[in-house]
C-alpha positions as CSV (number, residue, x, y, z in Angstrom):
1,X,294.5,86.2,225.1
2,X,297.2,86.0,222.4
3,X,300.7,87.8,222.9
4,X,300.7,91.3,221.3
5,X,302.5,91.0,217.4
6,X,303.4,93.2,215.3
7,X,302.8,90.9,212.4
8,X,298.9,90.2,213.0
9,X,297.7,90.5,209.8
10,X,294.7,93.9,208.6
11,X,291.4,93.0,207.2
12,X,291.8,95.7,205.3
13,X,294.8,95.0,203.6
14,X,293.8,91.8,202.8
15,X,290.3,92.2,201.1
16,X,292.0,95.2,198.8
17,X,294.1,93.3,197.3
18,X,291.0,90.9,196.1
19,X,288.8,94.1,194.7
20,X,291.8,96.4,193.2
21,X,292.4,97.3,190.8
22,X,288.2,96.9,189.7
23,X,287.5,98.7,193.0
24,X,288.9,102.0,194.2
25,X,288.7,103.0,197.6
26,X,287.3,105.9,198.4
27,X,288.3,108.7,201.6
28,X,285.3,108.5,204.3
29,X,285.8,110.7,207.6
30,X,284.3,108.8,210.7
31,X,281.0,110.8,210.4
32,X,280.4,109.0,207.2
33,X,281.4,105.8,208.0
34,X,278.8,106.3,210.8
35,X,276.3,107.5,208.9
36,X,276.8,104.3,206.1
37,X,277.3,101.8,208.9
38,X,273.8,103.0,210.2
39,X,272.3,102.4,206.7
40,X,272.9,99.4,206.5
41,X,272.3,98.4,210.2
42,X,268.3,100.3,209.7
43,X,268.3,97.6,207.2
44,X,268.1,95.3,209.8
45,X,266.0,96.2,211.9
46,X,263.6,98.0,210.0
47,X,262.7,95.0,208.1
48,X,263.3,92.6,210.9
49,X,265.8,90.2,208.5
50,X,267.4,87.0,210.5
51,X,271.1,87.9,210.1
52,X,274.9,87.9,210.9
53,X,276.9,90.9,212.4
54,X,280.4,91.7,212.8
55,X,281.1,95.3,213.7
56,X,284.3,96.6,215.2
57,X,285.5,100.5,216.0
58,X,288.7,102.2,217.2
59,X,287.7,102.9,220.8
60,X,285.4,101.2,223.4
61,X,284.1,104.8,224.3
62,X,281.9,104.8,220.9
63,X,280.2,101.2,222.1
64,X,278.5,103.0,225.1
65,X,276.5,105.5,222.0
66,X,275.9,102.5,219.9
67,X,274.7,100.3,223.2
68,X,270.6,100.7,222.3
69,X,271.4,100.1,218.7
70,X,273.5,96.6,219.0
71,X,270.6,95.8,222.2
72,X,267.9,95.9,218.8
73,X,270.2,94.1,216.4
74,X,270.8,91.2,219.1
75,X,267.3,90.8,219.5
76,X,267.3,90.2,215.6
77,X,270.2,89.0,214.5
78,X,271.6,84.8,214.9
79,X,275.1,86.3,215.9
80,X,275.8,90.1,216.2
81,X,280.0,89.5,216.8
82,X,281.5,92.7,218.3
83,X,285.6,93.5,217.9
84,X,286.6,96.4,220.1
85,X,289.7,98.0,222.6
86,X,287.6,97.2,225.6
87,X,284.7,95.8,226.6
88,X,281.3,96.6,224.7
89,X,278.7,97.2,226.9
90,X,276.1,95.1,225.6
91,X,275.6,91.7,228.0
92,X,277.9,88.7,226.9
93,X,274.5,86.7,226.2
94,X,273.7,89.0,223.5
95,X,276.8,89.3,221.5
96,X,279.6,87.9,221.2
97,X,282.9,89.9,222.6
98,X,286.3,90.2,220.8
99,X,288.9,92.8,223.1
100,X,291.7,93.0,220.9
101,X,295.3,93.5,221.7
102,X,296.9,96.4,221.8
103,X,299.4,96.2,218.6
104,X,296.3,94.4,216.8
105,X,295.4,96.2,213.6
106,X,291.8,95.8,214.0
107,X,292.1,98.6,216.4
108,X,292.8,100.5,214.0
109,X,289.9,99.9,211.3
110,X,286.6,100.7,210.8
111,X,284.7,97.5,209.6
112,X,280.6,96.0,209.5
113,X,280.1,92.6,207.7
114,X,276.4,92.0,207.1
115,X,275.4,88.4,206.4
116,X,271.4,87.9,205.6
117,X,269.3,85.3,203.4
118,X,269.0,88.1,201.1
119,X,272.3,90.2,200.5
120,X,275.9,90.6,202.1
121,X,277.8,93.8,202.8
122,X,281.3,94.9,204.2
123,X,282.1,98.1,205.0
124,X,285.7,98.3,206.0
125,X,288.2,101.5,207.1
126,X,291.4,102.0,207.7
127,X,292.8,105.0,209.5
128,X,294.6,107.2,208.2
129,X,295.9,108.2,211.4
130,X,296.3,112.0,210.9
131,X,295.8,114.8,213.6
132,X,292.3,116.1,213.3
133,X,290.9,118.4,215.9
134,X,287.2,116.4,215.7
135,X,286.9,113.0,216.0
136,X,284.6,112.8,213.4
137,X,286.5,114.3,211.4
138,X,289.1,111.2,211.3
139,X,289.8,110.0,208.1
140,X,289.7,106.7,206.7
141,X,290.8,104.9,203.5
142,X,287.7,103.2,202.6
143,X,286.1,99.7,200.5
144,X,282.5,98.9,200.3
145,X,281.4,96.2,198.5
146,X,278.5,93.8,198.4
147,X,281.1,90.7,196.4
148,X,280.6,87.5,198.0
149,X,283.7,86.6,196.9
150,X,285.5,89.5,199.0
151,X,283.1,89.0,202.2
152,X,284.1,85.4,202.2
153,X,287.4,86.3,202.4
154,X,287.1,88.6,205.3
155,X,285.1,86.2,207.0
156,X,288.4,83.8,206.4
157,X,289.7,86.6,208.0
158,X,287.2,87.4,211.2
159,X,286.5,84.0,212.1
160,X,290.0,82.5,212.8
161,X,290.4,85.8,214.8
162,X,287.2,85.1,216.8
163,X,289.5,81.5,217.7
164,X,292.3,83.2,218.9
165,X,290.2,85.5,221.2
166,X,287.3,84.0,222.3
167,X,287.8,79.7,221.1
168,X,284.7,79.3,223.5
169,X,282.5,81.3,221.4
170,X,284.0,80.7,217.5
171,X,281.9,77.7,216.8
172,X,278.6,79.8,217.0
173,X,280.1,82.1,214.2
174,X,280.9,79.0,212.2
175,X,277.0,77.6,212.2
176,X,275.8,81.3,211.4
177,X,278.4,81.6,208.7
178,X,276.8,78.3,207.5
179,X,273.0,79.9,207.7
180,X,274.0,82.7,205.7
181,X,276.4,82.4,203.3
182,X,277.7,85.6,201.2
183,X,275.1,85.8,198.2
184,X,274.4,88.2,195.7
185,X,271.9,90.5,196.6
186,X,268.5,89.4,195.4
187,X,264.5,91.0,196.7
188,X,263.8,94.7,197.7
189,X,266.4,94.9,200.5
190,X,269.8,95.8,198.0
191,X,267.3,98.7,196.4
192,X,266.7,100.0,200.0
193,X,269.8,100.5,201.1
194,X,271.2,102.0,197.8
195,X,267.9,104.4,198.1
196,X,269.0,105.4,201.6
197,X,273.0,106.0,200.6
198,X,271.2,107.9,197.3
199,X,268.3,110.0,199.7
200,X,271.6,111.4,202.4
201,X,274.0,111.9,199.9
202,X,271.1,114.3,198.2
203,X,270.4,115.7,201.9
204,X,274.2,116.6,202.1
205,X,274.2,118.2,198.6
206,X,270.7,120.0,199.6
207,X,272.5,121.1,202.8
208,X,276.1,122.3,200.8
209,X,273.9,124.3,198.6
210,X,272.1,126.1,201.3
211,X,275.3,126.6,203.3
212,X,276.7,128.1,199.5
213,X,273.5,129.8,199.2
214,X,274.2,131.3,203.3
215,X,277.3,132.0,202.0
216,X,277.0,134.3,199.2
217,X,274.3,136.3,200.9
218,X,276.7,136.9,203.6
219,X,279.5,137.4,201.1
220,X,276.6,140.1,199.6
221,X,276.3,141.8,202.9
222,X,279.8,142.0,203.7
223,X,280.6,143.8,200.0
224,X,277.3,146.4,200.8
225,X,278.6,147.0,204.1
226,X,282.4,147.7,203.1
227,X,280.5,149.9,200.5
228,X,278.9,152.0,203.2
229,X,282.2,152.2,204.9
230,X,283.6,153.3,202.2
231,X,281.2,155.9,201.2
232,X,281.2,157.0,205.0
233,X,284.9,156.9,205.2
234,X,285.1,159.4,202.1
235,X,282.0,161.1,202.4
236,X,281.5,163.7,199.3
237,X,279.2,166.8,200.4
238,X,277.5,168.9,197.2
239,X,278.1,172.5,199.3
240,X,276.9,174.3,196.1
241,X,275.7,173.8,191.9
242,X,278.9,172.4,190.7
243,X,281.5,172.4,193.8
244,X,282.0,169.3,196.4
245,X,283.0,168.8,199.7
246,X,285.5,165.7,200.6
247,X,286.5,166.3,204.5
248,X,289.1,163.4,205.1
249,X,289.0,162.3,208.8
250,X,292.0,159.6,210.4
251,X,294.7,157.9,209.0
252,X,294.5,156.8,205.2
253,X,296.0,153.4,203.8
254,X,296.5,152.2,200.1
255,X,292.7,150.3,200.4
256,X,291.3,153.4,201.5
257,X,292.9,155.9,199.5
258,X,292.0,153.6,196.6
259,X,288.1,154.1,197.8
260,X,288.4,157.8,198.1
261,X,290.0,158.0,194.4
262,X,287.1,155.8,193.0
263,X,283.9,157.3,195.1
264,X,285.5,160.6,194.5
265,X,285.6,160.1,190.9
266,X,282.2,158.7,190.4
267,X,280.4,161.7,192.7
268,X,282.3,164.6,190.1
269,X,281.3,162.7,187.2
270,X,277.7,161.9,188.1
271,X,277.5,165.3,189.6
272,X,279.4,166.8,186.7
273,X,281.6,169.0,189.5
274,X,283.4,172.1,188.6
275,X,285.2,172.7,191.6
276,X,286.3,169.8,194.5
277,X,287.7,170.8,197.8
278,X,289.8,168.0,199.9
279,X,290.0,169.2,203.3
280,X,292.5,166.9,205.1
281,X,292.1,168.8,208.7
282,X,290.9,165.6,210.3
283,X,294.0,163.3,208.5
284,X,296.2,163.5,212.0
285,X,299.5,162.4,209.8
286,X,300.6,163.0,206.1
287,X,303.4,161.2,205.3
288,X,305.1,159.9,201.8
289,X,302.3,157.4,201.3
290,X,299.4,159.8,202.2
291,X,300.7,162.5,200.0
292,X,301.1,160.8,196.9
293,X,297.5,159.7,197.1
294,X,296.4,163.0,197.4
295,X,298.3,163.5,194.5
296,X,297.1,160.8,192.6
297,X,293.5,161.7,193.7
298,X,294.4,165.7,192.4
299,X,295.8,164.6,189.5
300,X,292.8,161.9,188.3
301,X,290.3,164.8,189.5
302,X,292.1,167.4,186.9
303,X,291.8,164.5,184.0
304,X,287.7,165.2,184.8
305,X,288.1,168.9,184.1
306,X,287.4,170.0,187.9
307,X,289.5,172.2,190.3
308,X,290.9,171.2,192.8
309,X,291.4,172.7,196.4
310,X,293.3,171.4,199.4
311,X,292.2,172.8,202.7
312,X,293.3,171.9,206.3
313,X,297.3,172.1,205.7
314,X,298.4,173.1,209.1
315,X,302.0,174.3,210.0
316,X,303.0,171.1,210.6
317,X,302.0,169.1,207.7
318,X,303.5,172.0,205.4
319,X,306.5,171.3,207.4
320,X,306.1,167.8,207.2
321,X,305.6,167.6,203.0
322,X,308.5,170.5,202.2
323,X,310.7,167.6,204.4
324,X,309.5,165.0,202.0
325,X,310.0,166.9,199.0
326,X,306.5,166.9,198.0
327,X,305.9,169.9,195.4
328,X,302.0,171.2,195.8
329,X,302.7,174.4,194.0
330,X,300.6,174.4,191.2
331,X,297.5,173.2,193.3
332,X,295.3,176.1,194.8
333,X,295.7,175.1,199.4
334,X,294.1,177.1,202.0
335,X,294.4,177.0,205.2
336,X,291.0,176.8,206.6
337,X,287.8,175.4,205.1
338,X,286.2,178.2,204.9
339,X,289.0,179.6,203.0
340,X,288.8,177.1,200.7
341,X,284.8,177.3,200.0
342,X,285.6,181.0,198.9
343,X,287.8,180.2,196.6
344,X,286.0,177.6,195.4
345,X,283.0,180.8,194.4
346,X,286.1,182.3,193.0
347,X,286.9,180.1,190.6
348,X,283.2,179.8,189.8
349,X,283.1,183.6,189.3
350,X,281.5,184.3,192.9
351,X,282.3,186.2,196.1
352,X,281.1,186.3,199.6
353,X,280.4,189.8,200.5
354,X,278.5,191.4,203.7
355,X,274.8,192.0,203.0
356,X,274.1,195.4,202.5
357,X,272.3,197.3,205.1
358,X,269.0,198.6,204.2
């Protein structure tokens, strides 16, 4: 085992400076760079293709997930090569085992080389080492490319690492590297795997558009529901032809008061409303705030042609509004609702008056 350096070289690093600037690499979290790495491994093994593999991940931990996966691809593959923090629990016969020093960069990269008769492939990441609070969400600067020309330099790359590591295994990786050099891609293989990368980025996009889809239903929901809270929180009662009931119950903020103006409004025009009583008995405090609304709520109510009557101002709140300087004078208060409701028949020209008895 080499000495940990700080200068050990990135594979990374060094095949992005042979694809840029033609090549741009792209942000992939971990989820995605499982999700290509298994797209091109199914490759593999759904087709049974003699081939090459070196694979290497941040932690050990993720080997023991992959375990049944690399048991399939040694069963196929001349040389599956595996570069890891730890140990990888697949048996020594049936891969060969790179732990790499601490300080290594490889530790920190994301990378699958794919070497078959057919078509090569490299997948390479390199953290971006940012706090996430899933793993999966990690996110990684990412090249993928299918160049000869770039695989066989990170195989110039790979293979001298294998030496330093593991001498007594580098010289089986330098007779597979032999069997399958990088090529371009030629048969059906190429057009599967672009196929699979095409079918689940559509699944995602079919998946995002539900989830949008979800989304503005319950968006939908949400606005009918504040509606009904709305309505329920200002709640306008026809008591006769042409006068309106608005009892006001707990404490009033800007939002609401701007939903008791509005339903107000809409309930005297579509009931074309000659007379609207406000009763705030159930309001437990009027302050500045809560009696210029009122006001503004009087005042818009007058623009419609309809009285207005206040009801429900008890001792206190009289006190409480002649202390804020709050002029009601030229608006028509009563004490009581059922004050209020007869003056309401007033101003339509009515009375209440005992029944006669016959």
């Amino acid at each position: 085992m080499p000495n940990d350096s700080n200068r050990l070289p990135s594979l990374y690093h060094s095949i992005r400076e042979i694809v840029a600037p033609d090549v741009e690499p792209f942000m992939a979290t971990k989820t995605t760079l499982v999700d290509l790495s298994h797209t091109l491994e199914d490759c593999i093994l759904r087709n049974q293709l003699p081939s090459v593999i070196f694979t290497g991940f941040q932690e050990s931990s993720h080997w023991r997930a992959e375990t049944q996966r690399y048991l399939e691809l040694a069963n196929i593959a001349t040389a599956v090569c595996i570069f890891a923090g730890g140990t990888p629990p697949v048996p020594e016969e049936r891969h060969i085992a790179v732990t790499l020093a601490p300080s290594d960069p490889l530790r920190q990269e994301w990378f699958l080389l794919v070497l078959t008769e057919w078509f090569c492939a490299l997948l390479c990441g390199l953290d971006n080492q940012l706090p996430v609070a899933e793993e999966g969400d990690r996110s990684f600067e990412t090249l993928l490319t299918f160049q000869p020309e770039v695989i066989d330099k990170a195989l110039d790359f790979l293979i001298p690492t294998v030496h330093r590591y593991r001498p007594d295994r580098a010289a089986e990786l330098e007779q597979a590297r032999q069997r399958f050099p990088p090529r371009d891609p030629t048969g059906p293989f190429f057009t599967q795997i672009m196929s699979e990368i095409v079918s689940h980025m559509q699944r995602r996009n079919d998946r995002q558009r539900q989830l949008l889809l979800e989304l503005q239903a319950l968006n939908e929901r949400q606005r009918t529901l504040e509606d009904t809270i709305a309505q329920l929180a200002a709640p306008v009662v026809p008591l006769f032809e042409g006068v309106l009931l608005l009892p006001l119950i707990g404490n009033i903020d800007s939002r609401r008061a701007q939903q008791i103006m509005e339903y107000l409004l809409t309930n005297i025009a579509d009931r074309a409303a000659d007379v609207v009583i406000i009763d705030i008995t159930g309001v437990p405090i009027v302050d500045t705030a809560v009696a210029n609304y009122l006001l503004q709520t009087i005042r818009a109510a007058r623009l419609l042609g309809t009285h207005v009557i206040v009801t429900g101002i008890r001792a206190p709140i009289a006190q409480t509004l002649v202390n804020l300087g709050i002029d009601l004078g030229d608006i028509i208060t009563r004490n009581t609702l059922r004050e209020g409701i007869a003056a309401a028949l007033a101003v339509l020209g009515y009375e209440i008056r005992p029944k006669t008895s016959i």
